[in-house]
N, C-alpha and C positions, 0 to 999 in steps of 0.2 A: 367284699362279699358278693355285689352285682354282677363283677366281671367272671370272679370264681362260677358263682351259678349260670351266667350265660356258656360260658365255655362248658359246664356237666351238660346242658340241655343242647349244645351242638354235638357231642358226642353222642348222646342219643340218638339221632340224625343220621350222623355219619355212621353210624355202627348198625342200624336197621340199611344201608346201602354198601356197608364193607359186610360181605359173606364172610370172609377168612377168617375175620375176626371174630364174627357172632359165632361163626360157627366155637370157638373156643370157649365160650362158655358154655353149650350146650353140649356139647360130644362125650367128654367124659363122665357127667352126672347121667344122661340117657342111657350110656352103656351100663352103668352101674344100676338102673333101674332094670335094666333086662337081664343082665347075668346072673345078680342076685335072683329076681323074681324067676329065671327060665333056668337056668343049671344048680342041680344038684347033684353033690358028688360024695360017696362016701370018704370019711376021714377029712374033707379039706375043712381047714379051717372053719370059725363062726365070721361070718361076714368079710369074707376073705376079699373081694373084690373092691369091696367099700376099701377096703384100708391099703389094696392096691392100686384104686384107680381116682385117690382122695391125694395120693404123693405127687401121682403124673398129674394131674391137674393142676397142682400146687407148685409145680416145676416148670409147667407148660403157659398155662393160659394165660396169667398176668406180667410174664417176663413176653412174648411173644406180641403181646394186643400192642402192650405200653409203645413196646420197641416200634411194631408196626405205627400205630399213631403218628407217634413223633417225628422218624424217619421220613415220611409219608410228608408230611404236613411241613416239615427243614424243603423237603425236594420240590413240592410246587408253591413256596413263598407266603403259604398260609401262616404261616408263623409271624414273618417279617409284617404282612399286614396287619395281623392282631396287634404285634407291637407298637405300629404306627397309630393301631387306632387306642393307644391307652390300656392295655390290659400288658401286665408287668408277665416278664417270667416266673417269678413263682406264682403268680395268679392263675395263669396256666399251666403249670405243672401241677397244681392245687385242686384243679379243678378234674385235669385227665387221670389224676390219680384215685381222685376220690371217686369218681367216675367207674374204673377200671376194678376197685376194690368194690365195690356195691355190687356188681355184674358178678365180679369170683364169691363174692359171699351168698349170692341168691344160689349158686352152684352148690355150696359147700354147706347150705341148706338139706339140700339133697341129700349129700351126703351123709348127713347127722342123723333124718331122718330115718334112712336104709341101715343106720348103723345099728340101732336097737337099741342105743346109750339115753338115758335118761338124768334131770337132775345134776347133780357136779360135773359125772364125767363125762354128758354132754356138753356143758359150758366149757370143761376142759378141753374136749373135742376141738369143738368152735375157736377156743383159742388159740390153739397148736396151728390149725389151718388159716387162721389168721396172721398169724407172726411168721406164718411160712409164704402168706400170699403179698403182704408187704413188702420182704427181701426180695424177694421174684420182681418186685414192681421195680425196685430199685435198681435189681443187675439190668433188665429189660432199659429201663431208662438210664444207663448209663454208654450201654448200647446203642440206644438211638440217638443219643446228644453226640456221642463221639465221632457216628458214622457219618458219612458225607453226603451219602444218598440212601434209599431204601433200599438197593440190590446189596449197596455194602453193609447195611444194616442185617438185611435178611443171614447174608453169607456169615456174618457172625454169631446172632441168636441163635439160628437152628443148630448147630453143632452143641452150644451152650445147652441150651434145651433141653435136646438128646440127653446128653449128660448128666442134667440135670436131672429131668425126668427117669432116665430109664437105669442107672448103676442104681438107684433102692433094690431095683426088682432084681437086677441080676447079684448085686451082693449077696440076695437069697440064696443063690446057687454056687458060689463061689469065695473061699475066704479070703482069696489075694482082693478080688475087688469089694470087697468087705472092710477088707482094712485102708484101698486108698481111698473111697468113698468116704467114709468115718472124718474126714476134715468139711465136707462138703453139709450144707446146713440141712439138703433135701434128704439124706440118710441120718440127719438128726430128727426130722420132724417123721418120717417113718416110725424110726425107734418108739418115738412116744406116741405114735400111735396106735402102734401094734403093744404097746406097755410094756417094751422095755426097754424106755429111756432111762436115763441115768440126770443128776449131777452134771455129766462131762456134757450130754444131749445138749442143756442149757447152755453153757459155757461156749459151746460148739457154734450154738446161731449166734450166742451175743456176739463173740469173737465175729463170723458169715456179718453181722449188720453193721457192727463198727468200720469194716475193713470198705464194706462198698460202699456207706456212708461218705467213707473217706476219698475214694475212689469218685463218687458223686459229685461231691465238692471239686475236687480236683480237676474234673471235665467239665465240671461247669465253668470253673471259673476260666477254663483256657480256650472252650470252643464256644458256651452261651448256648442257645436255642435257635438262633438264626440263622 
């Protein structure tokens, strides 16, 4: 637990000196404090922004920070150190995760907030954005354990991201990517946010966290942290 908690408090550190990443917790909860509070539109939806830019966060920020850390820290031997000096790899993965999840939930604060949900189906809110920021952390770190350096880390998150992040919104507009989204877990956690998930919604992430679980496992055990 000492070594867990010294590595949450180096993150702290390194993340008030990494912009890129800090910026990812702050970008999309600020935008959604202005859009809400500055645009007004006849007909649009009740809190349309919150529930659109609650997905992209939840696609974005924790698969991207994770991924950067890691990569980041394999490419200048920071890793290999910590190792030498006694602190195991899940102590460190234990630590940048819990780390990484604290940061998206202070975001998704915001969001709860702006959303007008009170009572259960705030806590159900919180939920939904929780079990969506956890998978995120997961594909991100399977990303960065696989990659060999950060530029090859990067070159594979962003596209993932995109992806991730942004077929909710365009599913809106279009039923062919409506329907190939619908496998993918970030057009599950949309659905139940906007309340109309389903059954299948559920089914959809358990299936999304088993499979990168497995995925997980599988990279760890062949390439490690180092």
């Amino acid at each position: 637990m000492r070594n867990i908690t010294a590595i949450f408090l180096k993150q702290i550190s390194d993340t008030l000196k990494n912009k890129p990443v800090l910026i990812q917790f702050i970008l999309f909860p600020a935008l959604t404090v202005i859009m809400e509070t500055c645009i007004k539109i006849d007909d649009m939806p009740e809190h349309f922004f919150v529930k659109l830019f609650a997905v992209m966060f939840t696609g974005m920020a924790p698969l991207t920070s994770i991924c950067s850390v890691i990569s980041e820290e394999k490419e200048k031997n920071t890793l290999r150190a910590l190792i030498m000096a006694n602190v195991r790899p899940a102590e460190y993965l234990a630590g940048v995760g819990a780390y990484i999840f604290l940061c998206c939930m202070g975001g998704t604060a915001v969001f709860a907030v702006m959303s007008g949900k009170s009572g259960k189906d705030l806590a159900i809110f919180v939920m939904i954005m929780a079990a969506g920021i956890i998978i995120s952390e997961l594909t991100g770190a399977v990303i960065g354990i696989a990659a060999d350096d950060q530029m090859a880390a990067t070159a594979v998150s962003m596209p993932v991201m995109m992806l991730l992040s942004f077929l909710p919104m365009l599913s809106m507009f279009n039923e062919t990517i409506k329907k190939i989204s619908s496998v993918f877990y970030s057009q599950q956690i949309s659905r139940l946010i906007n309340g109309d998930g389903t059954s299948e919604s559920t089914l959809v992430i358990g299936i999304n966290f088993i499979l990168l679980v497995i995925g997980f496992i599988v990279i760890y055990r062949k390439k490690g942290i180092e």
